[in-house]
C-alpha positions in Angstrom: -50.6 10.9 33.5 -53.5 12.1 31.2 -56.8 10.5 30.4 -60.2 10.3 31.7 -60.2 10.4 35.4 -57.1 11.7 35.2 -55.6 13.6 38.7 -53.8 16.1 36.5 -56.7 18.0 34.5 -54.9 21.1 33.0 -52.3 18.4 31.7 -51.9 18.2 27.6 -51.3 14.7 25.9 -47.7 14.2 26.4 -47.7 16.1 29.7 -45.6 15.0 32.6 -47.1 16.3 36.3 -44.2 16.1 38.7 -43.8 16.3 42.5 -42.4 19.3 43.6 -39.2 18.3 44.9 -39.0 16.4 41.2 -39.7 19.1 39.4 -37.1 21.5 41.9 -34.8 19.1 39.9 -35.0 20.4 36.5 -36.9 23.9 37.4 -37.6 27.0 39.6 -41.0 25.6 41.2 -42.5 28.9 40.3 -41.8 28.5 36.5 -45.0 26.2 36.9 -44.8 24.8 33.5 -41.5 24.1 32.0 -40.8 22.5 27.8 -38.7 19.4 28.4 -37.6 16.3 26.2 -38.2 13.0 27.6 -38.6 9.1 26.7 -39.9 6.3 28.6 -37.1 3.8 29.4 -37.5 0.0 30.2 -36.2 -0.6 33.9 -34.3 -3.3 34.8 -36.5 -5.7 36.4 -36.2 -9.5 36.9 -38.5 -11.9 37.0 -42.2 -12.7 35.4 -45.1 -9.8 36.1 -46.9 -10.6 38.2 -50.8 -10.4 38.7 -53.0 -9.2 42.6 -56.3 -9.8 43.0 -58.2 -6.8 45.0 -59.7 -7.5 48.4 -63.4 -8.6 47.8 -62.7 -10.1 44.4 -64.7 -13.1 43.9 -66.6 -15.1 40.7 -69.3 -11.7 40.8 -66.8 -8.9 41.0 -63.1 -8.8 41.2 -60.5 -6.4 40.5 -57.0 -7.4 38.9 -53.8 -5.2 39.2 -50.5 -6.3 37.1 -47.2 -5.9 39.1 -43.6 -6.2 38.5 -44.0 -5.2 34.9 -41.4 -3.9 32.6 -43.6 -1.4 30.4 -46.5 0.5 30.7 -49.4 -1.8 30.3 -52.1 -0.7 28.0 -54.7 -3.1 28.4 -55.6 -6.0 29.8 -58.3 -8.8 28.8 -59.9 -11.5 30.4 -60.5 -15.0 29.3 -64.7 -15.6 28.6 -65.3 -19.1 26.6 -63.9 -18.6 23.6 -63.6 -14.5 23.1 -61.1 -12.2 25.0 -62.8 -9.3 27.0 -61.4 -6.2 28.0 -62.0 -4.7 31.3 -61.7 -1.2 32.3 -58.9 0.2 34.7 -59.9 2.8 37.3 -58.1 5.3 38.6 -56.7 3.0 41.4 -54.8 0.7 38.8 -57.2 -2.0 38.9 -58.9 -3.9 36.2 -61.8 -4.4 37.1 -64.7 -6.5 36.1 -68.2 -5.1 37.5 -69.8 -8.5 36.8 -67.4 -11.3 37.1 -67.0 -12.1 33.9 -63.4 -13.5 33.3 -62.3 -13.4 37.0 -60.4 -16.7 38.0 -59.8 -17.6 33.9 -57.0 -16.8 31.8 -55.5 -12.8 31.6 -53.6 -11.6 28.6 -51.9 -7.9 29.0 -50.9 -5.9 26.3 -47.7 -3.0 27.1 -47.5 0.5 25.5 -45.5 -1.0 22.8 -48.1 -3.6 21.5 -46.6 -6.7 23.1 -48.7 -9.3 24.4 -48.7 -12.1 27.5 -51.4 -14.7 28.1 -51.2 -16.7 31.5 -53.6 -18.8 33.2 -53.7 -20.5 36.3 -54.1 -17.5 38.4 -56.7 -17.7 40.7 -58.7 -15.3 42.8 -57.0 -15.3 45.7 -57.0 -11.9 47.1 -54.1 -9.7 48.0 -51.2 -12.2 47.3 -49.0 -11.4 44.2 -48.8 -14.5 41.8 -46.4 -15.2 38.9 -47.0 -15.2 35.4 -45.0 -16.7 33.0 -42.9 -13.8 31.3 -41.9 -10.5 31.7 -42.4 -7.5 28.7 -39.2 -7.2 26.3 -36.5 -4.5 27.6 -37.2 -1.5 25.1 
C-alpha cells in the first residue's frame, strides 16, 4: 500500500509490501526487493457491502468503514443537503468526518474501477455492520 500515511515508506507506486512468510513464497527473504507481475482480482464475495460506524461516532464526529466489499474502494462521500462531500480515510480504514457533516445521511462509495453505490438508511449506530443495497461488479 502506498500513499500518504502510508506504513510502507521506501515503497514505489505500484509496490506490493509483503509479510515475510508471503514473500518466502515467491522469494529468498534476503533478496529484499524482488520485480514481479501482478493484477488485482475480484474475490468471490456474496452479499451487499456493507457499512460500520466507529465507536464514538455520533451527529458531531463519526467515522464510517465499508465492509464486505468486492473492490478496492477509492472514495467515499457523504450526503450534505443537496451536494455530495467527500471525507478523508485515515490510516485505520475509516472515513471519517471531523465535524459531523454527513454522518447518519446517505453514503455513496466509489471502487478502484470508477463504479459507484448510493445507499441510505444507515444509521449511526456504532459497531454493528449494516447492509447496503449492492455489491461492486466482479472485475
Amino acid at each position: 500500500m502506498t500513499g500518504e500515511g502510508s506504513r510502507c515508506p521506501e515503497c514505489r507506486p505500484g509496490d506490493i509490501d509483503l509479510s515475510e512468510r508471503a514473500f518466502a513464497q515467491i522469494a529468498d527473504p534476503v533478496a529484499g526487493r524482488v520485480p514481479i507481475t501482478w493484477r488485482l482480482v475480484s474475490p468471490d464475495i456474496g452479499g451487499p457491502v456493507t457499512y460500520r460506524y466507529k465507536e464514538g461516532s455520533s451527529q458531531w464526529w463519526c467515522g464510517i468503514q465499508v465492509r464486505n466489499h468486492r473492490n478496492p474502494v477509492a472514495a467515499l462521500e457523504v450526503r450534505t443537503g443537496s451536494t455530495w462531500t467527500r471525507l478523508p480515510r485515515h490510516e485505520y480504514n475509516y472515513f471519517v468526518s471531523e465535524n459531523g457533516t454527513g454522518c447518519g445521511s446517505g453514503i455513496r462509495i466509489t471502487d478502484l474501477y470508477g463504479e459507484t453505490l448510493t445507499d441510505s438508511g444507515i444509521t449511526i449506530t456504532p459497531n454493528v455492520d449494516q447492509p447496503g443495497r449492492r455489491q461492486f461488479a466482479k472485475r
